[in-house]
C-alpha positions in Angstrom: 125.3 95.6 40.7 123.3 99.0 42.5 119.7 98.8 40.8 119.3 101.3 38.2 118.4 104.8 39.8 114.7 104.1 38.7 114.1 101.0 40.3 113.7 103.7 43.3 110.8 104.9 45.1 110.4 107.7 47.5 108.9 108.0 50.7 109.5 111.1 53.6 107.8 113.3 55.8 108.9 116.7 54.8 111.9 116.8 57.4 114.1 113.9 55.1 113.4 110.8 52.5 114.2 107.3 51.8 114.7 105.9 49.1 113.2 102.1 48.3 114.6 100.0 46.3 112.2 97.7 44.3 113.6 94.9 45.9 112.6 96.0 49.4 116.0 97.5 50.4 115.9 101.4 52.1 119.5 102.2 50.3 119.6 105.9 51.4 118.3 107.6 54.6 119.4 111.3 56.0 118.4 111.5 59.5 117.2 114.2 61.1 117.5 116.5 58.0 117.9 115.9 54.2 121.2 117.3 54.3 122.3 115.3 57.5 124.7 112.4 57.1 123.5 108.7 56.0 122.5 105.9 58.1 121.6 103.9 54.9 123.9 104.7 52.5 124.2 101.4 50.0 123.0 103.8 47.4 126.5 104.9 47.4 128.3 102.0 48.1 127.8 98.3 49.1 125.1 96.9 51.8 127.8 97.2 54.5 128.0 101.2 54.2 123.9 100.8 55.4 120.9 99.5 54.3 117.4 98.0 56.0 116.2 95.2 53.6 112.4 94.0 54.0 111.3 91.8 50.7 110.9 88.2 49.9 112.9 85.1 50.8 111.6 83.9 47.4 114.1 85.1 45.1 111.4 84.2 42.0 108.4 86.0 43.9 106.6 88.4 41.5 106.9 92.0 42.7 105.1 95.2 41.8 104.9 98.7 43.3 102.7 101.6 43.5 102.0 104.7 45.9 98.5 104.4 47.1 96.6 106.9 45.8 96.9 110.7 46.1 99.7 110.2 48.9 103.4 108.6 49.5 102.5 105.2 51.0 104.1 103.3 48.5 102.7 99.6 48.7 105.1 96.9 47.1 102.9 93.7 46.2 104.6 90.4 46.6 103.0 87.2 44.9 105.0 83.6 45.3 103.6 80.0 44.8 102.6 80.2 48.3 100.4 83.8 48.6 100.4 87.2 48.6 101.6 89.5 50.5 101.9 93.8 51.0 104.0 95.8 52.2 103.5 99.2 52.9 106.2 101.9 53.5 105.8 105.2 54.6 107.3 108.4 56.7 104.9 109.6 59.3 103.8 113.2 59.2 103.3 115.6 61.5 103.5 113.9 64.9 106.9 113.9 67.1 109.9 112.4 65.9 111.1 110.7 62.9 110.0 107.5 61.8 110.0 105.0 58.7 106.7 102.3 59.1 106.7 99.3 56.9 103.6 97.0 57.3 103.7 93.8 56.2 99.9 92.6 55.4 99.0 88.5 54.1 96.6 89.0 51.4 96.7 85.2 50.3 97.9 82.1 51.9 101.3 82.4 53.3 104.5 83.8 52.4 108.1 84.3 53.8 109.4 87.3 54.0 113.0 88.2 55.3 114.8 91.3 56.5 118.3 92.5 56.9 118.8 95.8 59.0 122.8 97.5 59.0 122.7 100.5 60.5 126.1 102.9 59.6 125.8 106.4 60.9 127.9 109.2 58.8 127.6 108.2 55.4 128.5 104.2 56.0 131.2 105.4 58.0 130.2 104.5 62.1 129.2 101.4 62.9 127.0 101.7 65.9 126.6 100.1 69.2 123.5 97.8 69.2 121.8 96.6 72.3 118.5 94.9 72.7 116.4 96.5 75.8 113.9 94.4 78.1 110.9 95.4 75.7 112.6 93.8 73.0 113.5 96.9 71.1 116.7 97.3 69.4 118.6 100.5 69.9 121.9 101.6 67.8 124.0 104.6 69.2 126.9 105.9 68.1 127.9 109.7 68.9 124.7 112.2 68.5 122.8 109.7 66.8 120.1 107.0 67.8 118.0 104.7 66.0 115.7 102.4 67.7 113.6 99.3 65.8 110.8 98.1 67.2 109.0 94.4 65.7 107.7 91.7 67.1 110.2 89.9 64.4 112.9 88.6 66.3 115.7 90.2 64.2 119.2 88.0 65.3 122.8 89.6 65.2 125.0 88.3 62.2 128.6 89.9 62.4 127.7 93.6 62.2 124.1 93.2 61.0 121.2 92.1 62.5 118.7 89.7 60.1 115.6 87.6 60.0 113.0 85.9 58.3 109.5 85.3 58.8 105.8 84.2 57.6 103.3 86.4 57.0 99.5 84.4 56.6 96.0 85.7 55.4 94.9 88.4 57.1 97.9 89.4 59.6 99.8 92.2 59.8 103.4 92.6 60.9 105.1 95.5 61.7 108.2 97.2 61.8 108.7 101.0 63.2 112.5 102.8 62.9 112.7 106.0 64.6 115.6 108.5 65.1 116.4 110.7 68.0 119.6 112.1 69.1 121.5 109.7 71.4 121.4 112.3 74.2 117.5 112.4 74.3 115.7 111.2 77.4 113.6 109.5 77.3 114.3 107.8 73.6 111.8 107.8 70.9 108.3 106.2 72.1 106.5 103.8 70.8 103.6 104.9 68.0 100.9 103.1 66.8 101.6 102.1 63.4 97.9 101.5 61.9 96.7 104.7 63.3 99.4 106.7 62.2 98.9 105.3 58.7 95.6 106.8 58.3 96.7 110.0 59.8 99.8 110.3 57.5 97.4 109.3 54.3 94.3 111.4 55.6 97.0 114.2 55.6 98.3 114.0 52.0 94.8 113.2 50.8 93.6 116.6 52.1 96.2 118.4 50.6 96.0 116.9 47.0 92.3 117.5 47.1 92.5 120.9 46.2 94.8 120.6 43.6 94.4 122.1 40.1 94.2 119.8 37.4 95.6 119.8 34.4 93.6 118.2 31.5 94.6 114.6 30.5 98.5 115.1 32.2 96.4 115.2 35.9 97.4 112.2 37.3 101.5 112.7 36.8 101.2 116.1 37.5 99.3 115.3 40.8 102.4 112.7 41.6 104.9 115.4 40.9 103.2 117.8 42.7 103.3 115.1 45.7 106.4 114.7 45.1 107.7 118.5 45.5 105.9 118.3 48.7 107.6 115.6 50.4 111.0 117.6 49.3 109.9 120.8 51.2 111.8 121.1 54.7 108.7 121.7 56.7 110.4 123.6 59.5 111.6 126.6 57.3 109.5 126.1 53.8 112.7 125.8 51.7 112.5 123.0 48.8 115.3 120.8 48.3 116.8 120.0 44.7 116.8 116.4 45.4 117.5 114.0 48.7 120.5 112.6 47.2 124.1 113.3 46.8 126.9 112.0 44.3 124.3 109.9 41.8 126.3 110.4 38.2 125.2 112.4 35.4 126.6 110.3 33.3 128.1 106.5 33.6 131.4 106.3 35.4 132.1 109.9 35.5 132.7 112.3 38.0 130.2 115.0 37.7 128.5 113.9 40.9 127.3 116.7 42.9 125.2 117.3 46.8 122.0 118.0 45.7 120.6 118.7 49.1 120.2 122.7 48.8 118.5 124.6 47.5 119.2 127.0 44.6 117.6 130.2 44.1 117.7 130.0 40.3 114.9 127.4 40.7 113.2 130.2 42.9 110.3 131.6 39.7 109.8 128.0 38.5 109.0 126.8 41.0 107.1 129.6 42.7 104.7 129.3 39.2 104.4 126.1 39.2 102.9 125.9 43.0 101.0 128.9 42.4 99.5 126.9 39.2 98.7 124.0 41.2 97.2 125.9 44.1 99.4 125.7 46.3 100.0 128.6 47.8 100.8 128.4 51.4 103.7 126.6 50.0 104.2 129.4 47.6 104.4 131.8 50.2 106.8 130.1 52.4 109.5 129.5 50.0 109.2 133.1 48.8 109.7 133.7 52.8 112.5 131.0 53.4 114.4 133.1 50.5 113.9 136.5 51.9 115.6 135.3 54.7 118.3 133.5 52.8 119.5 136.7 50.9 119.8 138.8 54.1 123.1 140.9 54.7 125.3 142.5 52.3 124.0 141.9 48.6 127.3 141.4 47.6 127.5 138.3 49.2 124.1 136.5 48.0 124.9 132.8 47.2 123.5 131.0 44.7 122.6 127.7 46.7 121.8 127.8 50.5 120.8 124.9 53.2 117.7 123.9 54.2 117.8 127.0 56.8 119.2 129.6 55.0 123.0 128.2 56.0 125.8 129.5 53.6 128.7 127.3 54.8 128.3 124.4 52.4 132.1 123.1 52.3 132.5 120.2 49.9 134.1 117.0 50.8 135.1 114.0 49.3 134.0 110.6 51.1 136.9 108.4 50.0 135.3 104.9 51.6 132.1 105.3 49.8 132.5 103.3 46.4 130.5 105.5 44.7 127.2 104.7 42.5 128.3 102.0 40.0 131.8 103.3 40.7 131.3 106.8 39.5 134.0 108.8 42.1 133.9 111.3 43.6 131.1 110.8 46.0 130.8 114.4 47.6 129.1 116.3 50.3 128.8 119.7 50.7 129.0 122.0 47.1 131.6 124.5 46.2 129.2 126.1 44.1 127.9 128.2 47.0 131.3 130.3 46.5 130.4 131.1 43.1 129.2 134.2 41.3 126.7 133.6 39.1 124.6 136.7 38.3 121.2 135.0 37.0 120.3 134.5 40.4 119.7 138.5 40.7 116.9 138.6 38.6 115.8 135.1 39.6 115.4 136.8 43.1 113.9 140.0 41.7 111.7 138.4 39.3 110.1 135.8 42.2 109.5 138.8 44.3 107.7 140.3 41.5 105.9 137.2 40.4 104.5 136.8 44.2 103.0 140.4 44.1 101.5 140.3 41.0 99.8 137.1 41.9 98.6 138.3 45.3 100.8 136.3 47.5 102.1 140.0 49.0 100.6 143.3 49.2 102.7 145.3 51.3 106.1 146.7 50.1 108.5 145.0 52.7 110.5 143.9 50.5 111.0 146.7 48.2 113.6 147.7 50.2 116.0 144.4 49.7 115.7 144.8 46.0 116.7 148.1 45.9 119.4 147.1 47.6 120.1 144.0 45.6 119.4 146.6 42.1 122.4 148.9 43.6 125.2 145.9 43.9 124.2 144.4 40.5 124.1 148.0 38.7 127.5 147.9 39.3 128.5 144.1 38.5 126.6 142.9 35.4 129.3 143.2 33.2 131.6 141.1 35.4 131.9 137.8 33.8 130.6 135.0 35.8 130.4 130.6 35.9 126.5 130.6 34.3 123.6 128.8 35.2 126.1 125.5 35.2 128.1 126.2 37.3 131.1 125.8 34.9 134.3 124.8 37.0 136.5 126.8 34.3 137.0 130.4 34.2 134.0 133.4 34.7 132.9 134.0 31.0 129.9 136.7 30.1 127.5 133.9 29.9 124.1 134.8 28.0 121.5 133.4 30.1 123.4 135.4 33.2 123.1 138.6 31.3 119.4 137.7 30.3 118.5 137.7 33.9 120.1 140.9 34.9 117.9 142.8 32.2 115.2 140.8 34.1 116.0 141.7 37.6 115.3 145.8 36.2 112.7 144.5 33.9 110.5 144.0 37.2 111.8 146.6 38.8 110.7 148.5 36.4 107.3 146.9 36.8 107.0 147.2 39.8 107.0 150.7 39.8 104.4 150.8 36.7 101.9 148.1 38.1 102.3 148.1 41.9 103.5 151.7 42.2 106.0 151.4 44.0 108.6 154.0 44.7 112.5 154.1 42.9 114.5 155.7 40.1 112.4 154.7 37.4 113.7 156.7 34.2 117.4 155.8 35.2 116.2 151.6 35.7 114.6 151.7 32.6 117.9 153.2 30.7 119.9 150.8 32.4 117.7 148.0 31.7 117.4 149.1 27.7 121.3 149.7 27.9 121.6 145.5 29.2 119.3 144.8 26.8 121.3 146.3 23.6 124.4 145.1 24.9 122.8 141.6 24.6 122.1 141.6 21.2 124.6 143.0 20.4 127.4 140.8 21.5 125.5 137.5 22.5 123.5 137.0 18.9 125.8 135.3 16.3 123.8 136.1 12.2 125.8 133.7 10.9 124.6 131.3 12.7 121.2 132.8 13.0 121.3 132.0 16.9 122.0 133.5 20.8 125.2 131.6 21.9 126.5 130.3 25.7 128.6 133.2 25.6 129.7 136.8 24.5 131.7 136.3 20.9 131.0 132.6 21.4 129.9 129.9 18.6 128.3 127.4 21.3 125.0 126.6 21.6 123.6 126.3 25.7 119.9 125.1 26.1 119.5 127.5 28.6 118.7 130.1 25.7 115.7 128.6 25.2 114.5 130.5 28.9 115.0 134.2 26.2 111.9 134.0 25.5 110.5 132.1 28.8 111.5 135.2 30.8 110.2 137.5 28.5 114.1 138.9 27.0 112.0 139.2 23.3 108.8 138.0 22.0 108.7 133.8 20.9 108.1 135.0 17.0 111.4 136.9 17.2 113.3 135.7 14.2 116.6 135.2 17.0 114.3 133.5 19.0 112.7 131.2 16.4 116.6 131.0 15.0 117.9 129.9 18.2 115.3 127.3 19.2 115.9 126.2 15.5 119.6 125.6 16.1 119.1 124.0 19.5 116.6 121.4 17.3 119.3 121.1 15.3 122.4 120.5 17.3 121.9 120.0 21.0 119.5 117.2 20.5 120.6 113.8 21.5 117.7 110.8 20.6 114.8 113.3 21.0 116.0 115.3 23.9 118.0 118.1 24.9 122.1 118.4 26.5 122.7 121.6 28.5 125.6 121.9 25.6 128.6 119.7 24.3 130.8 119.0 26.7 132.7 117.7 24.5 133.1 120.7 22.9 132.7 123.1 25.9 135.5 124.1 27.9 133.4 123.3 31.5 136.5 122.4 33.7 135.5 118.9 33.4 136.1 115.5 31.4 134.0 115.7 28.9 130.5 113.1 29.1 127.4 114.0 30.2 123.1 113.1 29.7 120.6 114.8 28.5 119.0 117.3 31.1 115.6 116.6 31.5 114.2 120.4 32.7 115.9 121.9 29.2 113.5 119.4 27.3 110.4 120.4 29.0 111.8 124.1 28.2 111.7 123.1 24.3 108.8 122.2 24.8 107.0 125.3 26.1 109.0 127.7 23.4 107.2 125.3 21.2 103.9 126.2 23.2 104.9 129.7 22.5 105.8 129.3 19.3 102.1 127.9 18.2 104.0 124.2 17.8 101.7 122.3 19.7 101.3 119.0 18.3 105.6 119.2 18.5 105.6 120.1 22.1 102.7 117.5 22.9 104.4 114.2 21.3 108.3 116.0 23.2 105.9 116.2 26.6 104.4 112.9 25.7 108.5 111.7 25.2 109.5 113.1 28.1 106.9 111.0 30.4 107.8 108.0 28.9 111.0 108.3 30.8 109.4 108.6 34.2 109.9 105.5 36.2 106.8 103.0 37.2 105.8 105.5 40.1 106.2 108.7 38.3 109.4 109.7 39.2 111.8 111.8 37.6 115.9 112.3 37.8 118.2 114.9 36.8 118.3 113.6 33.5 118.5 111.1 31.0 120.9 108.6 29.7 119.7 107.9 25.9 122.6 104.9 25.4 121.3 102.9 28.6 117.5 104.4 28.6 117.7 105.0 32.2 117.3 107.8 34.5 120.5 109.7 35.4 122.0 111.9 38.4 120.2 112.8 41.8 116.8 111.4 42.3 113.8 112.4 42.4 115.1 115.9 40.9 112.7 119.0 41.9 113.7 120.6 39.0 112.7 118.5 36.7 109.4 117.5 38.4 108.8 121.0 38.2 109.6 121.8 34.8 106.9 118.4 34.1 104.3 120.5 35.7 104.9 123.9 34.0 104.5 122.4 30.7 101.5 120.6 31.9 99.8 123.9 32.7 101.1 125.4 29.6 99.6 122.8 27.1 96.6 122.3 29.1 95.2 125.9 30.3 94.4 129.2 28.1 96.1 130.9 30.8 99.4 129.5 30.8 102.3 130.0 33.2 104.8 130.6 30.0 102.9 133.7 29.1 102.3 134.7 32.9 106.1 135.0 33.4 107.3 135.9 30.0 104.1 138.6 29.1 104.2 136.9 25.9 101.1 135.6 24.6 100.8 132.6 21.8 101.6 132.9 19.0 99.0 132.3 16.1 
C-alpha cells in the first residue's frame, strides 16, 4: 500500500522538491528541474521504480514530524525502547549544485536506524551504474545523469539496491549528502559541509519569513503556506509551479491524473495578490516578469500552461511501467492542455498586468504595448467557444467563467486608461466591454433557476461562478450573484465542501468521479466575505484547515468518503487560495475587494 498522499512532507531548494514519506522514505525526486524526469519515483509505483529510505529498524518506534520553525527543514523524531533519535532533511539553498542533507542526531540513548537507497533515473525506468570511488563515495550514472552519496555509513549492494543499518548514540551525528550533476561534469559534485550548510539554508528562509505580513489568528498556516509557495518557485526564471508532482489521482482509481509541473497563467492574479498581501514582492515582480516573457510572439498563440522557462512544447506521454498511485492509470507526463484555447487566460493576463501597476510593482508603460496587442486578437475571438477553466476534454462550449474574463481583460483596459492614463481606444473598449457584459447576462443567467450556469443555455452549475463577483463581473449583493452562490450551497456541495461541478452529470470527456476541489471552497468562502457572512466563511475557513495534513500542507483537493487529501501535492493553488481568504477575513483592506472593487457588504 503507497501511504496516503498526506503522510507526505516537502522539502526543496527552489530549483526541484522531494517528497518524504513519514516513514523516512524520499518517494519522488525531479532532478535538476521540477519538471525533469524521476530518480525516486515509488510515489508512482513500487520501491524498485526509486526510492532512498532513512527511518527506523524498529518497526514499533514512535515517529512524529515537524518543519523547524519558519523554514523547510523538516525534522522527523524517532523514539524506541532504546532512545531517541532526529533526523533532519532538507534541500540546500543557494550554493552550487543540488543536494538533499539528512542528519541523523542521538538525542537519547541509542537507536538503530536503517537505510535503503535505489536509485532509477527516468521515472523508475534506468537503472544506473553504481561504483564506489577510493573516498568511499558512491556514484550512479546512467546517460546525462549523476548522483553521488556521500556517508560515513557503509551502505552494501543488495541485487540492484544498495542498504544499511546503523546506531546512532547520545549526542552524535551521522550524515548523509546526495547531490546531482550531469554525468558529463568534471570534476563531479564536491563535497559540502552538511552542518554549516544547515544553518545557511535555515538562516536563509528565516530572513525571508521575517518580513512577512501576518494575518490575525490564521498566521502560523499562512506563514507555512507562504513557505511553501516559495520552495515551488523556479528560482532561475521566477515562474511558480502548480505542484512538484505528476499523475497523483483526483479521485480513487480513476484516471484523471494530470503533470502538474507548469505553470498556468490563470493562477497568474491569485497568486500575484496573494504575494503582494504577504509582502512579498520581489517574488511578485518576478512572476509578473517570467509571464511577460511567456506570452511573447503572436497573441494568437498564447498557451494556457507553460514550463518552468517559458517552454511551450509540453507533449503528453503515458509511462506504461509506472503502476500508478494506488493503481490509478494513466501515469502521464507532459499536458495536452497546453494546445488548448481557453480564453480566461486573456483577462487573467490583462488583469495581473493591471493588478501590478496599480499596486506599484510597475510604473512605466512597457507593457502597454503587449496588451494592446493581446486586446486586438481577443476583440475578435470572444465569442468562439472554448474548453473553460477545466480544461474539459469534450468539445469547446461558451463557458461562463471564460466569457467573465474576457469582459475583464477590457475592464482593465479600460482602467488603465482612466487611472494610469494610458494611451488606447477608450470609447470603442468600453462599448465592447458593455457589449461582453450584456451578452453575459443575457445568455449565461438562467431565472428559473435564479443562477449563472457552466455554460451558454446550460442548466449546470460550475463553482467557478463563484470568481463573478471575485473579479468584479457585478457587485456580491447582486440578486444573480447572491442566487448563484445560493445554488452552488445548494447543489455542488459534497460533506461541507465544494466539486468544480457533477461529473456525473457533466459531459467533461471523462468517466465520471471526481473530489471536491479545495481552491473553489476557499472561493465560497470569500463571496461569503463579500457577502457580509462571516461567521459562515470563518467555520468553511476553519473546515477547510482541518484538512491540512500534520505539517500544513495542502492537495489539489479532497476526498470526503476516505477523508484524505487528493491529486498533486502540495498544490500552489490551493495553498494560495488558503492565504487569500486569510487576508480577506483578517484585514479591513482585503484582497477580495482589491481585485473585485467591491467593498463589503453591510
Amino acid at each position: 500500500m503507497s501511504p496516503r498522499i498526506e503522510d507526505y512532507a516537502l522539502i526543496g531548494d527552489c530549483t526541484t522538491a522531494a517528497l518524504v514519506s513519514r516513514d523516512g522514505s524520499i518517494d519522488w525526486l525531479c532532478w535538476p528541474r521540477f519538471d525533469s524526469g524521476a530518480c525516486f519515483a515509488r510515489l508512482l509505483g513500487t520501491p524498485d521504480n526509486g526510492r532512498w529510505l532513512l527511518g527506523a529498524a524498529d518497526p514499533h518506534a514512535k515517529v512524529t514530524r515537524a518543519y523547524r520553525d519558519r523554514t523547510l527543514t523538516l525534522e522527523t523524531r524517532i523514539e524506541t525502547s532504546d532512545g531517541i533519535a532526529i533526523v533532519r532533511d532538507f534541500m540546500p539553498a543557494n550554493i552550487p549544485g543540488s543536494h538533499i542533507v539528512r542528519l541523523v542526531c542521538g538525542v537519547k540513548g541509542t537507536v538503530r536506524l536503517r537505510t535503503e537507497l535505489i536509485i532509477r533515473f527516468d521515472y523508475g525506468a534506468v537503472v544506473p551504474w553504481v561504483r564506489r570511488r577510493d573516498d568511499g563515495s558512491l556514484h550512479a550514472v546512467a546517460g546525462p545523469d549523476r548522483v553521488v552519496l556521500r556517508t560515513p555509513v557503509n551502505l552494501q549492494p543488495c541485487g540492484r539496491t544498495h542498504a544499511g543499518e546503523f546506531i546512532v548514540s547520545e549526542g552524535e551525528t551521522i550524515d548523509f549528502t546526495l547531490s546531482y550533476a550531469p554525468s558529463y561534469q568534471d570534476p563531479p559534485p564536491q563535497a559540502i559541509d552538511p552542518l554549516t550548510v544547515l544553518a545557511q539554508t535555515e538562516r536563509s528562509w528565516r530572513a525571508w519569513a521575517e518580513n512577512l505580513e501576518h494575518a490575525g489568528p490564521w498566521t502560523d498556516i499562512v506563514m507555512r503556506s507562504l513557505i511553501t509557495l516559495r520552495a515551488l518557485i523556479y528560482q532561475p526564471s521566477g515562474a511558480m509551479v502548480a505542484a512538484p508532482t505528476t499523475s497523483l489521482p483526483e479521485y480513487p482509481g480513476g484516471n484523471r491524473n494530470w503533470d502538474y509541473r507548469f505553470c498556468w497563467l490563470r493562477d497568474a492574479t491569485f497568486t500575484l495578490i496573494a504575494l503582494m498581501s504577504a509582502g512579498c514582492a520581489d517574488e511578485a515582480k518576478r512572476w509578473r516578469t517570467w509571464l511577460l516573457r511567456a506570452v511573447g510572439g503572436e497573441p494568437g498563440l498564447v498557451q494556457i500552461l507553460y514550463g518552468l522557462g517559458g517552454e511551450r512544447r509540453l507533449t503528453e506521454l503515458t509511462l506504461p511501467w509506472l503502476a500508478g498511485y494506488e493503481g490509478a492509470q494513466p501515469v502521464r507526463i507532459g499536458n495536452a492542455a497546453a494546445d488548448q484555447i481557453q480564453l480566461d487566460i486573456y483577462g487573467e493576463v490583462l488583469d495581473v498586468l493591471y493588478q501590478s501597476r496599480k499596486r506599484g510593482l510597475v510604473e512605466d508603460g512597457n507593457d502597454w504595448m503587449v496588451q494592446h496587442e493581446l486586446l486586438k486578437h481577443l476583440e475578435m475571438v470572444w465569442n468562439a467557444p472554448d474548453q473553460g477553466i477545466w480544461e474539459m476534454r469534450s468539445g469547446p462550449q461558451h463557458f461562463t467563467y471564460s466569457k467573465v474574463m474576457v469582459w475583464v481583460a477590457f475592464d482593465r483596459a479600460v482602467k488603465s486608461i482612466e487611472e494610469f492614463g494610458l494611451e488606447g481606444p477608450l470609447d470603442h473598449w468600453r462599448t465592447l466591454r458593455q457589449r461582453i457584459h450584456d451578452d453575459i447576462c443575457d445568455k449565461a443567467y438562467d431565472p428559473k433557476l435564479g443562477s449563472f450556469t457552466q455554460s451558454y443555455g446550460s442548466k449546470d452549475l460550475d463553482a467557478s461562478l463563484l470568481l463573478i463577483a471575485l473579479v468584479g463581473f457585478l457587485p456580491p449583493d447582486d440578486k444573480r450573484i447572491i442566487g448563484t452562490v445560493e445554488a452552488i450551497e445548494r447543489d455542488l456541495m459534497q460533506d461541507g465542501f465544494v466539486l468544480r461541478y457533477r461529473s456525473e452529470i457533466v459531459s467533461d470527456g471523462l468517466p465520471p468521479g471526481d473530489s471536491p476541489f479545495l481552491a473553489c471552497s476557499f472561493w465560497l468562502a470569500d463571496n461569503f466575505v463579500l457577502l457580509g457572512r462571516r461567521q459562515d466563511a470563518i467555520a468553511l475557513f476553519e473546515r477547510l484547515l482541518s484538512v491540512c495534513n500534520d505539517l500544513g500542507l495542502l492537495a489539489e483537493e479532497y476526498d470526503v468518503e476516505t477523508q484524505s487529501l487528493a491529486g498533486n501535492f502540495p498544490q500552489a493553488f490551493s495553498h494560495i487560495a488558503l492565504i487569500n481568504t486569510a487576508y480577506n477575513l483578517a484585514r479591513s483592506e482585503k484582497p477580495a475587494e482589491q481585485r473585485s472593487g467591491n467593498l463589503v457588504c453591510d
